[in-house]
Structures are given as structure tokens and as C-alpha cells.
N, C-alpha and C positions, 0 to 999 in steps of 0.2 A: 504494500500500500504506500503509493506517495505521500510526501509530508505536505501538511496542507500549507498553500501561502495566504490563508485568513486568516485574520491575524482573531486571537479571542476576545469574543467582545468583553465576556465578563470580566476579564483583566485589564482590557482597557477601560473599562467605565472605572474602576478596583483604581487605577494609576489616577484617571481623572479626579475620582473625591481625595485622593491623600492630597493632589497637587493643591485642591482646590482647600484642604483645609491647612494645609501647610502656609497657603497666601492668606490666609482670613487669620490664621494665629499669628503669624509674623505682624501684620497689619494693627490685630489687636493690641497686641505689645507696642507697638510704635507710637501709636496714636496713647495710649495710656503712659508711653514716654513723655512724649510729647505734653501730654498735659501735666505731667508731672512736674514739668520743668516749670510751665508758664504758673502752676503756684505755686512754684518754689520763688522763681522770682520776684511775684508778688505779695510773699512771706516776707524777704527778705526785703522789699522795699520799705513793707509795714517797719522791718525793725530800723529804718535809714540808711539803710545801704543802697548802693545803686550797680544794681548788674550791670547796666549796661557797660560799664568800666571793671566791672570783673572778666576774670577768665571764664571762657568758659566750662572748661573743667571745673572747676571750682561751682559754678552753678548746676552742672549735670550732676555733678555729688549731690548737691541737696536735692537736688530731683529725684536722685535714686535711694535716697532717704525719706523721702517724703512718699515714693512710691513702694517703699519698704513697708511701712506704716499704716499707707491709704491703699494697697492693691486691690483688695475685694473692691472695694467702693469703687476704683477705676474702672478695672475690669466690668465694671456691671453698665457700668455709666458707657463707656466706649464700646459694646455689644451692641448697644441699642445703635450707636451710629454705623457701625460693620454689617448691622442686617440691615439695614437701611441702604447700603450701599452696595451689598448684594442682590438685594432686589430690584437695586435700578441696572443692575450689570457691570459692576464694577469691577470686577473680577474674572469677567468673560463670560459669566454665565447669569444668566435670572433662575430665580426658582420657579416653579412651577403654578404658584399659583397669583406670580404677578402678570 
């Protein structure tokens, strides 16, 4: 028996959700960086300081202290914008029931 050249679908769809949740996790982390930072710098305004004249390292530290601290609450908070964003196709794909 010849080896087939179709390729398996069920493996392929198998490769498509890992890739598709490997970009929505990545994305989620980022964007919960991302806001980690913006209150971290706005923390640290409150106390007089001014990022803008900091390093940045130095402000991604408190970011990543801040999101030490506040990850559930990120993470839940920046979900809701990742499904949102996956349902208009930001990822390559809509779900099915947009």
C-alpha cells in the first residue's frame, strides 16, 4: 500500500489550536505586561518620581513587581480584551459563533 500524500486532518487542526493558543497566551502575558508597567508608573508618579527620566529597567522591575502581586486580577482583566480580539480575528481566526 502506498503512503498517503494527505496530509491528517486531525493533526492538522491538533497543530492549528496549540499554535492558536500558544499566540492568545503569549498575547495575554504581554498585554498584562504591558499594563503592569503603565501602573507601575503611575504608582510611582503618585510617590514623585518621574519615569519618564528613569530607566527603563528600573520601571519594568516595578512592573514585574507589581504584576507579581496583581496577576490574577491582570490576567482576568486582559482575557476579556484577548477574547474580544479573537472574535474580531485577530489572531487569524474568529470563533464560531461570531
Amino acid at each position: 500500500m502506498a503512503p498517503s500524500t494527505r496530509r491528517d486532518l486531525p493533526t492538522e487542526l491538533k497543530l492549528a489550536e496549540a499554535k492558536l493558543r500558544a499566540k492568545v497566551g503569549t498575547a495575554t502575558l504581554t498585554l498584562a505586561r504591558l499594563k503592569a508597567i503603565k501602573a507601575a508608573k503611575h504608582a510611582l508618579r503618585a510617590q514623585g518620581h518621574k519615569p519618564d527620566r528613569m530607566h527603563r529597567y528600573e520601571i519594568a522591575e516595578v512592573g514585574e513587581a507589581y504584576l507579581a502581586v496583581h496577576r490574577a486580577e491582570a490576567i482576568a482583566k486582559t482575557n476579556v480584551i484577548i477574547e474580544r480580539w479573537r472574535e474580531e480575528g485577530f489572531f487569524g481566526t474568529q470563533n464560531a459563533e461570531a
